[in-house]
C-alpha positions as CSV (number, residue, x, y, z in Angstrom):
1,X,0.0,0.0,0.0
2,X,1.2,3.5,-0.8
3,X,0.3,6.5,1.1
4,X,-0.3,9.5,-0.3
5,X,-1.1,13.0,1.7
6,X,-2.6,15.8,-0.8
7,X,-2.4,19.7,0.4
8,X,-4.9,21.3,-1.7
9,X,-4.4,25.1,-1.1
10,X,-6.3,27.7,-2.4
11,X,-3.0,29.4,-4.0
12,X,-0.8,26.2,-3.7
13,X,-1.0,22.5,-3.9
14,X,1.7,20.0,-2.2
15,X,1.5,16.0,-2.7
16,X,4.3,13.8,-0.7
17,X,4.0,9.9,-0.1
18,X,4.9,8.0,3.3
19,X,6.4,4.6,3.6
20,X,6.2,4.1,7.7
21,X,9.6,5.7,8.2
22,X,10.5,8.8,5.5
23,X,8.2,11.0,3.7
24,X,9.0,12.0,-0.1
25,X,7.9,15.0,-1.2
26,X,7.2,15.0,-5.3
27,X,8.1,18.1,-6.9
28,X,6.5,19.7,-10.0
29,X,7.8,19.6,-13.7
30,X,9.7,22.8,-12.6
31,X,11.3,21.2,-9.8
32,X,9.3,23.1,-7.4
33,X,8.2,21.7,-4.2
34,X,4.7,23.2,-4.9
35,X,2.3,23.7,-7.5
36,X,0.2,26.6,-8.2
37,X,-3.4,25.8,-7.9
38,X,-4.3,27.7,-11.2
39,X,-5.8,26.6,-15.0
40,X,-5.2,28.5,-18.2
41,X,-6.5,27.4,-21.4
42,X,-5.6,29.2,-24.6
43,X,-7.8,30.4,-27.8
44,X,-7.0,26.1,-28.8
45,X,-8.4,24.8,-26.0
46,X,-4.8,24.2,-24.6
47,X,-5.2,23.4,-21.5
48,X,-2.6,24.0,-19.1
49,X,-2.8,23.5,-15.2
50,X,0.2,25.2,-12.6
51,X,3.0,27.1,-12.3
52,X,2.5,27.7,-16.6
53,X,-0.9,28.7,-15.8
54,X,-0.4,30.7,-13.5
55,X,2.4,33.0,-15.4
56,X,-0.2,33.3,-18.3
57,X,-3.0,34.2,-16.0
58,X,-0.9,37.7,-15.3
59,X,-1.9,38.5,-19.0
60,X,-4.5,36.7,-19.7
61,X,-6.8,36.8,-16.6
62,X,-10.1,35.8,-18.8
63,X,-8.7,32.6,-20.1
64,X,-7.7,32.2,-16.1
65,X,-8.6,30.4,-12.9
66,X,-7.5,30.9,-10.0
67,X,-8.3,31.3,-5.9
68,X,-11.6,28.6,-6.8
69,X,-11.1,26.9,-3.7
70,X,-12.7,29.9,-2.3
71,X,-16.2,28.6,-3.8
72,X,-15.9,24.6,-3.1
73,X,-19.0,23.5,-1.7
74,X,-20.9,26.7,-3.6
75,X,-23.1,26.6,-7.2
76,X,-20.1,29.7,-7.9
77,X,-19.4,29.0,-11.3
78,X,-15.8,29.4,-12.8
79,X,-16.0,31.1,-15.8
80,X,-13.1,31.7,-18.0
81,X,-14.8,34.4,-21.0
82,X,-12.4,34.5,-23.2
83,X,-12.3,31.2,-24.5
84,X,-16.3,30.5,-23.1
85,X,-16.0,27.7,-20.9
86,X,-17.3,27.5,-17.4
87,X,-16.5,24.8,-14.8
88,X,-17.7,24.5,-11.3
89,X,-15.3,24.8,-8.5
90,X,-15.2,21.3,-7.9
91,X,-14.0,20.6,-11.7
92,X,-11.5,23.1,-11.6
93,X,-9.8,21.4,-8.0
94,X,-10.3,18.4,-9.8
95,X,-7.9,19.3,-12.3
96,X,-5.5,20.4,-9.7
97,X,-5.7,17.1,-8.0
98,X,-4.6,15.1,-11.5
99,X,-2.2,17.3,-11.9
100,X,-0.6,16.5,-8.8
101,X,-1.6,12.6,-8.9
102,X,0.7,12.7,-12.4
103,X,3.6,13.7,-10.3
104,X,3.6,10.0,-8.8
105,X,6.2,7.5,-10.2
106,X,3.7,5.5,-12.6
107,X,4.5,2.4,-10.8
108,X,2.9,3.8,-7.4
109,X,-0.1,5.9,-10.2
110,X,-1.0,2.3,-11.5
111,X,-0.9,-0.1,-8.9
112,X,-4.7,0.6,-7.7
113,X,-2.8,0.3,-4.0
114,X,-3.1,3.9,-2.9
115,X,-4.5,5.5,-0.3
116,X,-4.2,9.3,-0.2
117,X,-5.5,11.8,2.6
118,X,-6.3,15.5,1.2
119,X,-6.3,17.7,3.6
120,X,-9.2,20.9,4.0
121,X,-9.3,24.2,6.0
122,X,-10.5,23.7,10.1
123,X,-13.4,26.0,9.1
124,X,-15.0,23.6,6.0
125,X,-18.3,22.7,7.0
126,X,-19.7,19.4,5.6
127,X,-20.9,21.1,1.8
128,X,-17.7,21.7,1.4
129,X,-15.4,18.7,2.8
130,X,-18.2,16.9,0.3
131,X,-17.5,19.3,-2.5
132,X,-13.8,18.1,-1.8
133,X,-14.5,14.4,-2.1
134,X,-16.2,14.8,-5.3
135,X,-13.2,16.5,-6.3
136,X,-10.9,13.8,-5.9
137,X,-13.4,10.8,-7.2
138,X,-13.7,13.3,-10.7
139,X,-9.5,13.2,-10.7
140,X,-9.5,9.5,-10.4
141,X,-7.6,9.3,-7.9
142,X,-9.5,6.1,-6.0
143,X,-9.6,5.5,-1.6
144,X,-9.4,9.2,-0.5
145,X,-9.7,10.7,3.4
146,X,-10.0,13.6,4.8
147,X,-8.5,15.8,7.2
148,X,-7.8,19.5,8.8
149,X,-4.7,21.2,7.2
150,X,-4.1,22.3,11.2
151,X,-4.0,18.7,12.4
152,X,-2.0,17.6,9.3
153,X,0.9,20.6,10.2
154,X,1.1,19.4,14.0
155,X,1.4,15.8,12.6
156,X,4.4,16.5,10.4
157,X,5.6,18.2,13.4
158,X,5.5,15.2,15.6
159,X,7.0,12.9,13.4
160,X,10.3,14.5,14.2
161,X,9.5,15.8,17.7
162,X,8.5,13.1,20.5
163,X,7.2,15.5,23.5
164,X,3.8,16.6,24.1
165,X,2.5,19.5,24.0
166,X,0.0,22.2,22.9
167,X,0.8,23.6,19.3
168,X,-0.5,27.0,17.4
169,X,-0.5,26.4,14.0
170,X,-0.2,30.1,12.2
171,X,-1.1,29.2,8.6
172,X,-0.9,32.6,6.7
173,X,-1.6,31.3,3.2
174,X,-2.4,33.9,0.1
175,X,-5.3,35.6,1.1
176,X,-6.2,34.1,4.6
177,X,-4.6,33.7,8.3
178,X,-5.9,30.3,9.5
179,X,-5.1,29.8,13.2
180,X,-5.4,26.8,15.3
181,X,-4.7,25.0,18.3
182,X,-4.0,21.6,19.0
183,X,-3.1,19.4,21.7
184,X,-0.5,16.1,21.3
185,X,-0.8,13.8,23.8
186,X,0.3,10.2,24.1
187,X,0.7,10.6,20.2
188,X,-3.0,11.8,19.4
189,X,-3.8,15.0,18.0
190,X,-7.1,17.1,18.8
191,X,-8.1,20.1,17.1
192,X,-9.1,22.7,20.3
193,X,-9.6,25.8,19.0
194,X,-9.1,27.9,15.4
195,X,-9.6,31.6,14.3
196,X,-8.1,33.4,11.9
197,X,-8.4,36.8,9.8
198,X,-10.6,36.5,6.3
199,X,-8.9,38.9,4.5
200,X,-5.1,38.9,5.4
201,X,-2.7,37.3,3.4
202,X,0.5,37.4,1.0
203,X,-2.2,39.0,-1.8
204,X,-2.1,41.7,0.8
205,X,1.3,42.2,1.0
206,X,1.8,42.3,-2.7
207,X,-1.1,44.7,-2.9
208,X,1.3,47.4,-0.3
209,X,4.2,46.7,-2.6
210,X,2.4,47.9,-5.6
211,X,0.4,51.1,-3.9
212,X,3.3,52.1,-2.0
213,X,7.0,51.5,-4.3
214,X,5.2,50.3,-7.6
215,X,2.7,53.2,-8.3
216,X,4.5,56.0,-7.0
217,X,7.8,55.0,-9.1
218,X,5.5,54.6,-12.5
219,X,3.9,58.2,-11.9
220,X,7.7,59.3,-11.2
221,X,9.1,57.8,-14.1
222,X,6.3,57.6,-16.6
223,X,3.1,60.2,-18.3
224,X,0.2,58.2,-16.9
225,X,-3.4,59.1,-16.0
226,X,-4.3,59.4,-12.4
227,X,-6.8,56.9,-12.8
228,X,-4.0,54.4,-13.2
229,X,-5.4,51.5,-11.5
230,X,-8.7,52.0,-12.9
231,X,-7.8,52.4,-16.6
232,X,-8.8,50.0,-18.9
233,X,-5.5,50.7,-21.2
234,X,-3.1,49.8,-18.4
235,X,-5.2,46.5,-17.1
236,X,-2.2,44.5,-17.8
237,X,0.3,47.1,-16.8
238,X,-1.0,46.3,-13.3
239,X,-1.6,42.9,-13.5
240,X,2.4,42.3,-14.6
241,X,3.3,44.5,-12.1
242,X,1.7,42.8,-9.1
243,X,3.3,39.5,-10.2
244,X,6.7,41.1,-10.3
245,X,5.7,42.5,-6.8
246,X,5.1,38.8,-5.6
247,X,8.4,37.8,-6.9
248,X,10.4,40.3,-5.2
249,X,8.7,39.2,-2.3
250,X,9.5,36.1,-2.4
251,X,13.6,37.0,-3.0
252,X,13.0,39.1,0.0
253,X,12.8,35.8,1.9
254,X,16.3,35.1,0.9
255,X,18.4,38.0,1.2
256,X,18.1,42.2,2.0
257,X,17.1,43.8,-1.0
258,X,15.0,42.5,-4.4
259,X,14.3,44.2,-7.7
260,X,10.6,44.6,-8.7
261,X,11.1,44.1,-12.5
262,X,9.2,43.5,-15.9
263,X,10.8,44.3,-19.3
264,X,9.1,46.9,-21.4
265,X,8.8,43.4,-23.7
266,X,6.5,41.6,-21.2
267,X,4.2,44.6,-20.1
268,X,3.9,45.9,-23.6
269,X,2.2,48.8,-22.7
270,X,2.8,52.6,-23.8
271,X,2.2,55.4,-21.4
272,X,0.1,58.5,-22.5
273,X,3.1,60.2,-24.3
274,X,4.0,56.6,-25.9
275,X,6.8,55.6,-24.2
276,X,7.5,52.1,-23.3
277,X,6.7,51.1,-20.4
278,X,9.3,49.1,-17.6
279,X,9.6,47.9,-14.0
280,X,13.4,48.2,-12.8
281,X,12.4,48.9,-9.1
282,X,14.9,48.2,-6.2
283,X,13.3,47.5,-2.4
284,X,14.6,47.2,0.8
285,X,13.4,44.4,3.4
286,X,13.4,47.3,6.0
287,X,10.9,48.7,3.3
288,X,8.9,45.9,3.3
289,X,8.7,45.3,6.8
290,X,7.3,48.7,7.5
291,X,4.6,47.8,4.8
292,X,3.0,44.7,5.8
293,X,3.4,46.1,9.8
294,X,-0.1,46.5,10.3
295,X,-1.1,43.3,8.8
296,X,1.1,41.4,10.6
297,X,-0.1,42.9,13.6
298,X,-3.9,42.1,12.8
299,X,-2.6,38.5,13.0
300,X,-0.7,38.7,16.6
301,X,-4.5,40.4,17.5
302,X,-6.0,37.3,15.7
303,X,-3.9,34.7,17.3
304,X,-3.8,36.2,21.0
305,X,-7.8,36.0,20.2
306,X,-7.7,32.3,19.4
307,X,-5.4,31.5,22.6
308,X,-8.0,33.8,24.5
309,X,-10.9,31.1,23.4
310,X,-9.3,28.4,23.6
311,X,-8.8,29.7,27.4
312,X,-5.1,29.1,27.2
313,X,-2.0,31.7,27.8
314,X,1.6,31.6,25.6
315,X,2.9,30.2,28.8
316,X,0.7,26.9,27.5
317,X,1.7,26.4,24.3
318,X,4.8,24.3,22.7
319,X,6.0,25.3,19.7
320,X,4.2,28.1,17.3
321,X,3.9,26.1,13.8
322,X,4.3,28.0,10.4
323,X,2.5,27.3,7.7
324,X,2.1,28.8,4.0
325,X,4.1,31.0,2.1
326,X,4.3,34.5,3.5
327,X,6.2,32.3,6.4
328,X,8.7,31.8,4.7
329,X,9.8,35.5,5.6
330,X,12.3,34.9,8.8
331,X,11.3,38.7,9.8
332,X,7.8,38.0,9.9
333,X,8.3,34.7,12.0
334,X,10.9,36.1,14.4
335,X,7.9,39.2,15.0
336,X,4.9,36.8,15.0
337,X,7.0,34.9,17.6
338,X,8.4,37.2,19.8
339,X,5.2,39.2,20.3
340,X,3.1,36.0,21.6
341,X,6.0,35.4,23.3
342,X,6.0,31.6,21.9
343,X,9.0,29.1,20.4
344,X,8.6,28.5,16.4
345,X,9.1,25.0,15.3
346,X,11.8,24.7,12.9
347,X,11.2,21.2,12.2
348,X,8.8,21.4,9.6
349,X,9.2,23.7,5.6
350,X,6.1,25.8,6.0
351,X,5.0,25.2,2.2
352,X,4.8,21.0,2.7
353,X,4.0,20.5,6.2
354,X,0.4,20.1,5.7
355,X,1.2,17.6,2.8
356,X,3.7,15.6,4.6
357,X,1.8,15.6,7.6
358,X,-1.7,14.1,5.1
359,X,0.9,11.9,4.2
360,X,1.7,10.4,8.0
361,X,-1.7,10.0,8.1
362,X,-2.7,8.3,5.4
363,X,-0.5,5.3,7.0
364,X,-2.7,5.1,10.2
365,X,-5.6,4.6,8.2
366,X,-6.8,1.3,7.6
367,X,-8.1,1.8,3.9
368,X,-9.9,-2.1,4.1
369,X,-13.1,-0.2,6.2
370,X,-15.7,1.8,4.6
371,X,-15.1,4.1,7.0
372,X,-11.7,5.0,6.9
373,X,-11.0,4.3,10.7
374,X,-7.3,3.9,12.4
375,X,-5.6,0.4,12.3
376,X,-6.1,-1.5,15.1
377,X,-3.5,-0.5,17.8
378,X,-3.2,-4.3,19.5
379,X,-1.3,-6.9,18.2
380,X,-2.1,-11.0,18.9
381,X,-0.2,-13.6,18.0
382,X,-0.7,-17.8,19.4
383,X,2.4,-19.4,19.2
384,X,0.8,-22.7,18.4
385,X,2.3,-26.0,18.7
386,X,2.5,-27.8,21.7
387,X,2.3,-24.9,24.0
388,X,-0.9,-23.3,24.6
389,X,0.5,-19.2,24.5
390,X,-0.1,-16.2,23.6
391,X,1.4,-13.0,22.7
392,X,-0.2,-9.5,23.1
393,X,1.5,-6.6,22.5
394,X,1.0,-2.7,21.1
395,X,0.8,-3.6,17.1
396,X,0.9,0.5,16.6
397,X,2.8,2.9,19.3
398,X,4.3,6.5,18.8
399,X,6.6,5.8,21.6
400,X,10.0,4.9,21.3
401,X,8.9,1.2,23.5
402,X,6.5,-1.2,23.3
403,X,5.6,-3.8,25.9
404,X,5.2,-7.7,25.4
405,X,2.7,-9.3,27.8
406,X,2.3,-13.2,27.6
407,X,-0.7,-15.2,28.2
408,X,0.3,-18.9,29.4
409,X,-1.9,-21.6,29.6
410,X,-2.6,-23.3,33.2
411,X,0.5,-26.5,33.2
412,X,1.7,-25.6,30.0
413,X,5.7,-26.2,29.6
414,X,6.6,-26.0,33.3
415,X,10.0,-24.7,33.8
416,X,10.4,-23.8,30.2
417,X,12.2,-20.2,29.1
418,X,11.3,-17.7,26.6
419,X,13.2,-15.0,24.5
420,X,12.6,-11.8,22.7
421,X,15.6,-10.9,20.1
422,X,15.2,-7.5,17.7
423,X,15.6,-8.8,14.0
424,X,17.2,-5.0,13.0
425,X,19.4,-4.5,16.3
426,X,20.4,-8.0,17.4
427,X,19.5,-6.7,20.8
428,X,18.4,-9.8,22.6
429,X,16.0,-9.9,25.8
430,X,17.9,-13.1,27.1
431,X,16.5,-16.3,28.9
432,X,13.3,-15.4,30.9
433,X,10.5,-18.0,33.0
434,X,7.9,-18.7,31.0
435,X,4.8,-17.7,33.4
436,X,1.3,-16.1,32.9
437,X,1.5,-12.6,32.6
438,X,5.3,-12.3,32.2
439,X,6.5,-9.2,30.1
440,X,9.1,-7.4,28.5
441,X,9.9,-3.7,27.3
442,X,10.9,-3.8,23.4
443,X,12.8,-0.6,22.0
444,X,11.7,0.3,18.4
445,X,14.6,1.2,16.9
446,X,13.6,3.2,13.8
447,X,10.0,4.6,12.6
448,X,8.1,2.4,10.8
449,X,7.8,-1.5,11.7
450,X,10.2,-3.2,13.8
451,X,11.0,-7.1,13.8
452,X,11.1,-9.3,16.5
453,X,11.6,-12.5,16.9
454,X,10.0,-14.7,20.3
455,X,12.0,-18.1,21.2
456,X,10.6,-20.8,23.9
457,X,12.8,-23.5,25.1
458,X,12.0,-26.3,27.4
459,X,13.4,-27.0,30.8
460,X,16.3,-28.8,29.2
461,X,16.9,-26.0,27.5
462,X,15.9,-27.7,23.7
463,X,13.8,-25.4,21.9
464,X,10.7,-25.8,21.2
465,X,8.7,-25.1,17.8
466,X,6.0,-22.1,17.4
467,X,3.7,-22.4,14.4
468,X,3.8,-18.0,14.8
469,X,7.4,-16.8,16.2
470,X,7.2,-13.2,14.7
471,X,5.9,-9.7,16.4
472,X,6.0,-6.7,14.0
473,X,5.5,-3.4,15.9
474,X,5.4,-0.3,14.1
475,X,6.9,2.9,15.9
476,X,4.0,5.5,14.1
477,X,4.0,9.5,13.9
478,X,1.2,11.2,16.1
479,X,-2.6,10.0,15.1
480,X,-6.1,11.7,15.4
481,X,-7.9,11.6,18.6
């Protein structure tokens, strides 16, 4: 079986696989951990779905589609005029969905052995977690679960981080904040609380690069009408120069100072005195950071809001957990943190957490029941043969040990011995009676399963033969309370 965990994001998607001990993360044609969740089709009916789309949908926003996540679970209709088609949001996240499928090794795409979790914000109500399914059964793409991007981020945290706690997921995605809290205990996760700000988001941010360094620099450098942003004639003036916004913003993430830029051959636009028009702007993170100030701090106020109802303090919480791609900004996580005076993971890449973490869970899921519900936790094997015994033990544990308890039948092999050795360490329990209720403490070595192997031997010390000899206990990530 092959697990698959799906982050279906309203800007971007993620899809990564888990095999019980490492996750793999399958990049786009680009070789970009994430796809955007955008379609384009041309004047041929071309259609193309991504990071192509999305560059075209800068100049051509009617043969566009974009942000349609926003209407899942709606009768919205997608409509894309310029070539006259119309989809529903549910076809359009389709396509997203076999997009990202197609990124699978064929081998993994064609064995009819997958099971793949797609994850959905903490806020979809039922319409729209149904919207979702129907979604993934148009792409294809066979046994499909949900579950909340939160608990999926907190998950991907855990499979690296063993303690308990109480995590705040701060997922600032492109046009939302999403905040939640939830509790890891014993290895299961539960959603507390969540919050959030509707309208703030890395759209935002791009939108006070372009009113504050991007317009005043065209009026500075360039005849145009005060009714710039209005205009008609300079639609895709603006439109080019919010996407170069976005990708300075993005540099800005990796060192002190971008360049907002567009050749006068991309924009190919004319101002009113008809000269070419070009984007060669320089900007400072300093710059920056004064710009998106007071959106950042509308999502401290969110967050302390969401602690606040939840009825917890910063004192409370773990690790803050960073989610989407305005995070990506170290600026902007060092503020967020130091404010609500919390700890940020740094476990986890903010753009494929939720994916990964889908992923993890996808494994716990035993994909045999109709209802998608966790594999059974409890392990049994009877040794068989002459000896009337029996093995119990924790099949599925997040812990780092796992106890054997064994069930001996009244008179059966007086004064006989029994052993425990780890198939992957060697490690080896040594001799011990053979009794009703006798035990042992195994260490899992590695995530995933762990081998072990049970011996019995007489009171001569001969062994004797068990028709069932091996215990298989799988060391998991966290799981869903």
């Amino acid at each position: 079986m092959k697990y698959i965990g799906i982050d279906l994001g309203t800007t971007n998607s993620a899809i990564s696989s888990f095999d019980g001990e490492r996750i793999h993360l399958y990049k786009s044609p680009e070789q970009h951990d994430v796809t955007p969740s955008a379609i384009f089709i041309d004047k041929r009916g071309g259609k193309y779905i991504g990071a192509r789309a999305y560059r075209n949908s800068a100049r051509s926003p009617n043969n566009s589609a974009t942000l349609f996540k926003r209407f899942m679970g709606t009768s919205t209709p997608v409509k894309l005029p310029a070539v006259d088609v119309t989809m529903t949001p549910e076809e359009c996240s389709a396509e997203v969905l076999r997009m990202l499928f197609g990124y699978l090794p064929e081998d993994i795409r064609g064995s009819g052995e997958t099971g793949t979790v797609i994850t959905v914000p903490a806020a979809f109500n039922q319409m729209q977690k149904d919207a979702t399914m129907a979604a993934a059964d148009m792409a294809g793409i066979g046994r499909v679960a949900l579950m909340q991007e939160p608990v999926a981020a907190v998950m991907s945290v855990m499979r690296q981080r063993r303690n308990d706690g109480i995590f705040l997921v701060y997922d600032l995605g492109g046009g939302t904040l999403d905040v939640a809290i939830a509790d890891s205990t014993g290895g299961k996760v539960n959603l507390l609380a969540h919050g959030g700000v509707a309208m703030c988001g890395g759209r935002d941010f791009d939108r006070a690069l372009f009113d504050n360094v991007v317009k005043p620099w065209l009026f500075d450098n360039f005849d145009l009408p005060d009714d710039l942003s209005v205009n008609p004639k300079y639609k895709a003036l603006i439109r080019v120069a919010t996407l170069a916004a976005e990708q300075a913003k993005i540099e800005l993430s990796q060192k002190d100072e971008a360049v907002i830029n567009a050749p006068d051959t991309e924009i190919s636009v004319r101002d009113e005195a008809g000269e070419e028009i070009y984007l060669d702007i320089p900007v400072q993170r300093r710059r920056y950071d004064d710009l998106i100030a007071s959106k950042v701090e509308e999502s401290i106020q969110a967050t302390r809001e969401t602690l606040e109802k939840a009825g917890l303090t910063a004192n409370d919480i773990e690790r803050i957990v960073f989610v989407g791609g305005p995070t990506q900004y170290l600026p902007l996580r060092d503020k967020v943190a130091q404010e609500l005076a919390i700890a940020a993971s740094t476990e986890v890449n903010p753009m494929t957490a939720v994916a990964e973490g889908a992923a993890v869970f996808a494994e716990s899921i035993d994909w045999t029941s109709q209802s998608r519900g966790r594999k059974n936790a409890r392990g049994t094997i009877s040794a068989g043969g002459s000896l009337d015994l029996t093995i119990n033990y924790n099949a599925r544990t997040p812990d780092i040990k796992a106890r054997v308890v064994l069930k001996v039948g009244a008179g059966s092999a007086m004064g006989a011995e029994f052993q425990i050795d780890s198939l992957d360490t060697g490690w080896s329990s040594g001799r011990i009676e053979l009794k009703d209720g006798a035990g042992v403490e195994l260490a899992l070595s590695k995530p995933g399963e762990n081998l072990f192997k049970i011996f019995v031997f007489d009171s001569n010390g001969a062994p004797i033969s068990l028709k069932e000899d091996k215990i298989v206990i799988s060391r998991t990530a966290a799981s869903i309370d």
